[in-house]
C-alpha positions in Angstrom: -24.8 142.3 29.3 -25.4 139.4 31.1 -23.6 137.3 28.8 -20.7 139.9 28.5 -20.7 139.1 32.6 -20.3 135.5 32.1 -17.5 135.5 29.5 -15.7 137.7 32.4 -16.6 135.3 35.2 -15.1 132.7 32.8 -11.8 134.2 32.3 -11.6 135.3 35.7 -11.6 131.8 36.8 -9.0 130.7 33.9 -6.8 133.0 35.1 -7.2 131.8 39.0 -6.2 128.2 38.1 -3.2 129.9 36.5 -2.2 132.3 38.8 -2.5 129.0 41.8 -0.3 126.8 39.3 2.5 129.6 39.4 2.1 131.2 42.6 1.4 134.6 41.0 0.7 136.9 43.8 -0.4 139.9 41.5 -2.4 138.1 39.9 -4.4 136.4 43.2 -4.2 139.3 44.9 -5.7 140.6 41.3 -8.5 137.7 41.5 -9.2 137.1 45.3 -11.1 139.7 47.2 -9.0 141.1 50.0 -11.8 139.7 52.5 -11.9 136.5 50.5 -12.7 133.4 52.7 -12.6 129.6 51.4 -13.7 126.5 53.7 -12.3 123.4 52.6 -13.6 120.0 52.5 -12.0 119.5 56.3 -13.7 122.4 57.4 -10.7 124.7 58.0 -11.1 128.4 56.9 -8.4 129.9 54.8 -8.1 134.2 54.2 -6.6 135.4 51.0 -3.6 135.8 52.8 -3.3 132.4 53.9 -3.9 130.9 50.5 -1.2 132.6 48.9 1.0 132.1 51.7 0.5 128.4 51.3 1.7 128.7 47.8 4.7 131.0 48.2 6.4 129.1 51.2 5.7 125.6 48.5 3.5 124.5 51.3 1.2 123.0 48.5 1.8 123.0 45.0 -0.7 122.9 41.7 0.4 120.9 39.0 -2.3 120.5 37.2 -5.9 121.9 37.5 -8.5 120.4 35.2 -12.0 122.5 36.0 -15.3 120.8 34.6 -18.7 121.1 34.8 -18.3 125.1 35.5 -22.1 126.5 36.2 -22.9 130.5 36.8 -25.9 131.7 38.3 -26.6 135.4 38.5 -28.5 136.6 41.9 -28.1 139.9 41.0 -26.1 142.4 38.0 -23.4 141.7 40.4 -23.6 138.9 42.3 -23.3 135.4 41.2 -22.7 131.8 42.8 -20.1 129.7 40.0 -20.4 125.8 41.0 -18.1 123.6 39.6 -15.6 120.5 40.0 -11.8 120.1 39.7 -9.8 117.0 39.5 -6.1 118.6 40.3 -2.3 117.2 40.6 -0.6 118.6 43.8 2.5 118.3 45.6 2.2 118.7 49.3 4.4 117.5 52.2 6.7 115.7 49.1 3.6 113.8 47.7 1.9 114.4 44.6 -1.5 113.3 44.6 -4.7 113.5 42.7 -7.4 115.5 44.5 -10.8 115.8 43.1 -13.8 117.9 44.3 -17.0 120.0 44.1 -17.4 123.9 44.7 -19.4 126.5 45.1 -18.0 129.8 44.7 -19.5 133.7 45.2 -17.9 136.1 43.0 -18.9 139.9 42.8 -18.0 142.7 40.7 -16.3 145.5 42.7 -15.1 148.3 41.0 -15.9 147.2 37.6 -14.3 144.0 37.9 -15.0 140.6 39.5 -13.5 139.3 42.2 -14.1 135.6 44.0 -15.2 136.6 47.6 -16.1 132.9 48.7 -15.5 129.9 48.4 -16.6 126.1 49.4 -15.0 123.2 49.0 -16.2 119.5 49.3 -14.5 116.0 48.2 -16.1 114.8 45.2 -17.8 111.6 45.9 -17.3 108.6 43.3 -20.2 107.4 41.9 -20.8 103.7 40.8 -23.8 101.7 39.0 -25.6 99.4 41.6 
């Protein structure tokens, strides 16, 4: 069952990058719990609402969204934490830049399905040999 879980969890997250590259609103609204909240690396607290307002108005933009590194932990049958990293293309403000991070996500299943309720954002950090 557990493993049946995951593969969901998986796909549910495939179809988030998708849904954020085309601003489909169905499909967040599908994905993102309606009392989703996400920090960012800055600090500042985004609802569901907000997020996909930020992509309908063009406010920000996803490119391209390459997720690696994608871990789940189950707490419970219904609970689990996904951490993960992105290195994604957007276009904000009339700049397209590369923007990489780490996060930590809680997803839940509600109703038979899984949902993201939270996420956490921080700036990947750039490792070198010393």
């Amino acid at each position: 069952m557990l493993q049946d879980d995951e593969h969901q969890i998986i796909r549910l997250f495939e179809d988030g990058d998708h849904a954020l590259m085309t601003a489909d609103v169905a499909e967040m609204s599908r994905i993102y719990a309606d009392d989703y909240v996400q920090q960012d690396e800055a600090g500042r607290v985004f609802t569901r609402a907000d997020v996909i307002r930020n992509l309908t108005s063009g406010a920000i933009r996803y490119v391209e969204m390459v997720s690696t590194g994608r871990r789940i932990r189950f707490l419970r049958h219904d609970v689990a934490i996904v951490h993960g990293s992105e290195e994604d293309v957007v276009e904000q403000g009339g700049k397209r830049v590369t923007v990489r991070y780490v996060y930590m996500d809680v997803v839940e299943k509600r109703g038979g399905r899984w949902q993201i309720v939270a996420s956490q954002l921080a700036k990947a950090r750039e490792f070198t040999d010393r």
